[in-house]
C-alpha positions in Angstrom: 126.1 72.9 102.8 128.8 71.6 100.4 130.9 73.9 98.4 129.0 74.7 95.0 126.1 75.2 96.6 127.9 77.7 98.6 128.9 79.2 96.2 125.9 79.1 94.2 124.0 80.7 96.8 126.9 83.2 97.2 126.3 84.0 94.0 123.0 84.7 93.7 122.9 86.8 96.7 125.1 88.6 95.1 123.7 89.7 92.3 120.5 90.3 94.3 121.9 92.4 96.1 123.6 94.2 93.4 119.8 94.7 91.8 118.5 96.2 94.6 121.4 98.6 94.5 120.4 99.4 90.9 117.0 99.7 91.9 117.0 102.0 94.9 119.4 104.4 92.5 122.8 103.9 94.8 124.9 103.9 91.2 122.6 107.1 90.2 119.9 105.5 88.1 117.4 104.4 88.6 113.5 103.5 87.0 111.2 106.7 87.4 107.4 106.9 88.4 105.8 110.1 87.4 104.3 111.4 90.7 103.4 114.8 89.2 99.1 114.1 90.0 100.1 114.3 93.5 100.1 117.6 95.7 101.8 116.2 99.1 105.6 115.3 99.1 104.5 112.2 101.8 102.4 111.2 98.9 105.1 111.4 96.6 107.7 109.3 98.5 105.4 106.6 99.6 104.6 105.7 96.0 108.6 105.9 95.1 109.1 103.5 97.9 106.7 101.2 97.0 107.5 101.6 93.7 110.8 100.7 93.7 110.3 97.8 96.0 107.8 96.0 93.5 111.1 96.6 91.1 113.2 94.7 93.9 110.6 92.0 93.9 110.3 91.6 90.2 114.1 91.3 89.5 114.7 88.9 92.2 111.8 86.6 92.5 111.1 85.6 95.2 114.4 85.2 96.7 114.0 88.9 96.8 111.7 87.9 99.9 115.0 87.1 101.7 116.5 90.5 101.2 113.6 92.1 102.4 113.5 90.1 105.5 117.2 90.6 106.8 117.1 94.7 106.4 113.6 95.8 108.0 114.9 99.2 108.5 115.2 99.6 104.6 111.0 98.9 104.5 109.9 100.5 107.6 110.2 104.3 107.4 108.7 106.6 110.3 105.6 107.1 108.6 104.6 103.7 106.5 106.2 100.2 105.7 105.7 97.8 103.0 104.0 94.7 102.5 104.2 91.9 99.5 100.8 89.6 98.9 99.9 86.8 96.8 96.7 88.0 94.6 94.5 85.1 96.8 95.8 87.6 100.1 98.5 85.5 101.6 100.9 87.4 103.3 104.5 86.7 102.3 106.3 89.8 103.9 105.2 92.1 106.4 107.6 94.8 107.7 104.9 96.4 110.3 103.5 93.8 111.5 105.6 90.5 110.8 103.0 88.3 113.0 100.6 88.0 109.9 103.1 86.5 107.5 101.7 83.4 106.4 98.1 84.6 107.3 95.3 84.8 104.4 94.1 88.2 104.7 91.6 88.2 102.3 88.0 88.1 103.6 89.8 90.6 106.4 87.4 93.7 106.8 88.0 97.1 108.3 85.5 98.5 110.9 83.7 99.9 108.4 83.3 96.5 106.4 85.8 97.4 103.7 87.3 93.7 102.5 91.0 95.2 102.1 92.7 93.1 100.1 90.1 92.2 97.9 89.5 96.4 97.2 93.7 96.1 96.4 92.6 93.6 93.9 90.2 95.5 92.2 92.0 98.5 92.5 94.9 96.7 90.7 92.2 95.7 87.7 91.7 99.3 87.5 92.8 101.5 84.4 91.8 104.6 86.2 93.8 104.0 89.1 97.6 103.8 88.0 99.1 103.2 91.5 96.6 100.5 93.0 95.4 103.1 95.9 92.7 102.0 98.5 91.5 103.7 101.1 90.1 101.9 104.7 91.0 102.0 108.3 94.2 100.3 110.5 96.0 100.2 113.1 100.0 101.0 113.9 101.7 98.5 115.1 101.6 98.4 118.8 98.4 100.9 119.1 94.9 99.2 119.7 92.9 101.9 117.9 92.4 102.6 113.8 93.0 105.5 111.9 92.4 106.5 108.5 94.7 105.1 105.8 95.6 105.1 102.0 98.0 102.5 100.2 99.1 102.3 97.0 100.2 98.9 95.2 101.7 97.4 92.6 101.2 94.2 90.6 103.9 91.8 89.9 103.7 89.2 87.8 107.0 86.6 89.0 108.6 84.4 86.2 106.2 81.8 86.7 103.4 83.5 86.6 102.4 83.8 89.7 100.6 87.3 90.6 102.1 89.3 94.2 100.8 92.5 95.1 103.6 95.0 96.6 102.1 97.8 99.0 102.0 100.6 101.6 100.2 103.0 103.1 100.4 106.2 105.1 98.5 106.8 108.7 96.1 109.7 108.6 97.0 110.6 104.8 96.0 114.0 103.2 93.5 114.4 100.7 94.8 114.6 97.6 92.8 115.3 94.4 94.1 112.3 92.9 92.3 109.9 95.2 88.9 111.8 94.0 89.5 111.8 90.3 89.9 108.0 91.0 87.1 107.3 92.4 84.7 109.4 90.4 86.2 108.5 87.3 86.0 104.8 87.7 82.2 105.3 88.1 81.7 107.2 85.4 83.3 104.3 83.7 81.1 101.5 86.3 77.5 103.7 85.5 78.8 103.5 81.4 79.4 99.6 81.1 76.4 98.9 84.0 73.7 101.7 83.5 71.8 102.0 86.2 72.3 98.6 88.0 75.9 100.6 88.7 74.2 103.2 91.3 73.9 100.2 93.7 77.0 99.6 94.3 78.8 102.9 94.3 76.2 103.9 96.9 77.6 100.9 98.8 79.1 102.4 102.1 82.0 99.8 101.5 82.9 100.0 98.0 85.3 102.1 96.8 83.8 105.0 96.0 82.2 106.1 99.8 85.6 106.5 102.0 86.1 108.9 105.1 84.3 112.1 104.1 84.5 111.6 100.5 81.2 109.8 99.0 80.5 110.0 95.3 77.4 111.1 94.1 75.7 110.9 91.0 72.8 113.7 89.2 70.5 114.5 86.0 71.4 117.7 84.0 68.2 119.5 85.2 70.2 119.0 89.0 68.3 115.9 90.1 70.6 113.3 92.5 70.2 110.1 91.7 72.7 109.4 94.2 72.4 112.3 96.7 76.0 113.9 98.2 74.0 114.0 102.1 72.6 111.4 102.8 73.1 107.1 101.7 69.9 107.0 99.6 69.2 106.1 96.3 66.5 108.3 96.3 66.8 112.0 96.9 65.0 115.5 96.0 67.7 117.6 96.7 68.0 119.8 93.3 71.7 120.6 93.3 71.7 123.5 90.6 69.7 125.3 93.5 72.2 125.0 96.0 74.7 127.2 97.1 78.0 127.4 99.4 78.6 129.6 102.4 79.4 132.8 100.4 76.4 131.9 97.8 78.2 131.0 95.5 76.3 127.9 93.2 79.2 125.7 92.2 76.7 123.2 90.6 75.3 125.9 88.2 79.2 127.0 87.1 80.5 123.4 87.0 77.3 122.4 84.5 78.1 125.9 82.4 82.2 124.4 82.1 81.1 121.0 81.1 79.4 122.1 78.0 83.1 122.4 76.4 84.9 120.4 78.6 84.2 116.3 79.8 85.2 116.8 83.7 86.2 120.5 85.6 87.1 121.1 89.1 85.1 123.8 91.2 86.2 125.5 94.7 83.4 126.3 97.1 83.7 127.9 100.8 82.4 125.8 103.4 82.2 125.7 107.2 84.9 123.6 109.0 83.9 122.1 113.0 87.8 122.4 113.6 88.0 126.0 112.4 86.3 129.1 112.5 87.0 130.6 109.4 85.2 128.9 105.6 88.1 127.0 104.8 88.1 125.9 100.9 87.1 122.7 99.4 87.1 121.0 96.0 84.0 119.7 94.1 85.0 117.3 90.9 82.6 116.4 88.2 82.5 114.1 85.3 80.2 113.4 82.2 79.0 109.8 81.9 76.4 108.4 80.3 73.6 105.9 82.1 71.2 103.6 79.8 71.4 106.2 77.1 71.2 109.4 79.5 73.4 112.2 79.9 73.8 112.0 83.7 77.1 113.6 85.8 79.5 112.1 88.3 80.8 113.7 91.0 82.6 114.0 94.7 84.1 116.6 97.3 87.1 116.8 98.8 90.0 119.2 100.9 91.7 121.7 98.9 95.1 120.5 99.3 96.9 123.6 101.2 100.8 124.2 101.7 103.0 123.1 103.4 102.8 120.5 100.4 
């Protein structure tokens, strides 16, 4: 290598480096993400991390991809790691599992037959879901069984236009309400545009709204499931506003009585737990949307989040 382009490299190492100081806050600033519609500090921090790595990758280019490279132990934390895709699902950067760089992940399916990077994608296309988060099983590096993830990603558009995709994900995440309102949100928003074509494919075991024990679910006004919360079926007879929780309490009933004035509401029901022997808490969220004309509701069940947070 001769001199100036010695130098010129030298130089633009340098100033890379000197962004990524910016970025990471070492001077004391740095860009904020508001991570206040999150319960769990492990929550919190993984979206700051990936966060401020997309910002790494969008003020460097890719010659950011360098940087990341040489200091693995900046993007491989004890509980999650990052990873940087082209929008097609080449991998360009892997700091788990640095085998697949260079592989096209995109037609790559969990055991469940969740296509991940192509739910990133859509996840990415999504105004109702900020941080990119998907939801699908994986394995740690080195272990030759899956466990439950989440990732959030963000897009990042590089000076020529070409789209990346900067994620990460934590092993056996909690439930946070967050990931619910997501999901029933976006179809309320799916069941609006589609009508009822859209109850097809959020009843799809693979899509985005069915993952781990969460399963969106869809109903009339007068209680009849359209899409029922027990059982994959498009067809159902369960009348909701007749059923109760363990204490008989009808969470259906009160959740219908606060929609009247309000366009979604969040309802806690006691429920049986195979783990525990006490009714342990959980959270039904509900949603107005419209279907082909019809007032129809939206909804899904999930963990009250409990401390430690």
């Amino acid at each position: 290598m001769n001199v100036s382009k010695r130098v010129s490299f030298f130089i633009t190492s340098f100033l890379l480096m000197l962004s990524v100081l910016l970025t990471l806050g070492c001077t004391g600033k740095r860009d904020e993400i508001d991570v206040s519609m999150y319960q769990y500090q492990d929550t919190k921090d993984l979206v700051r991390f990936v966060h401020n790595a997309s910002l790494i990758l969008k003020k460097g280019g890719m010659n950011s991809l360098d940087y990341f490279k040489k200091h693995p132990k900046l993007f491989k934390k004890k509980n999650y790691y990052l990873y940087i895709y082209d929008i097609d699902g080449n991998n360009l950067y892997h700091a788990g599992m640095a085998n697949l760089e260079g592989e096209n992940l995109q037609t790559v399916s969990d055991k469940d037959g969740r296509k991940i990077n192509q739910l990133i994608v859509s996840a990415l296309a999504n105004k109702h879901n900020p941080h990119g988060w998907v939801h699908y099983f994986w394995w740690k590096p080195g272990k030759f069984y899956s466990v439950p993830k989440s990732s959030c990603n963000f897009k990042v558009t590089m000076a020529d236009g070409k789209e990346l995709f900067v994620g990460g994900g934590i092993s056996y995440p909690h439930e946070e309400k967050e990931f619910v309102r997501i999901v029933v949100d976006s179809a309320a928003q799916l069941i609006k545009n589609e009508g009822k074509a859209a109850l097809a494919t959020i009843i799809d075991p693979t899509s985005q709204y069915n993952y781990r024990d969460v399963q969106v679910f869809v109903f009339r006004e007068n209680g009849e499931a359209l899409i029922s919360p027990t059982v994959v079926s498009s067809v159902s007879h369960i009348d909701l506003l007749a059923c109760s929780d363990e204490v008989g309490h009808k969470p259906f009933v009160k959740a219908l009585k606060g929609l009247q004035s309000h366009e979604k509401v969040w309802e806690i029901f006691m429920a049986k737990n195979r783990y525990k022997r006490k009714l342990i808490k959980k959270c039904l969220y509900v949603r107005k949307s419209v279907m082909d004309g019809e007032k129809v509701f939206v909804a899904a069940i999930t963990d009250l989040p409990e401390p430690p947070y």
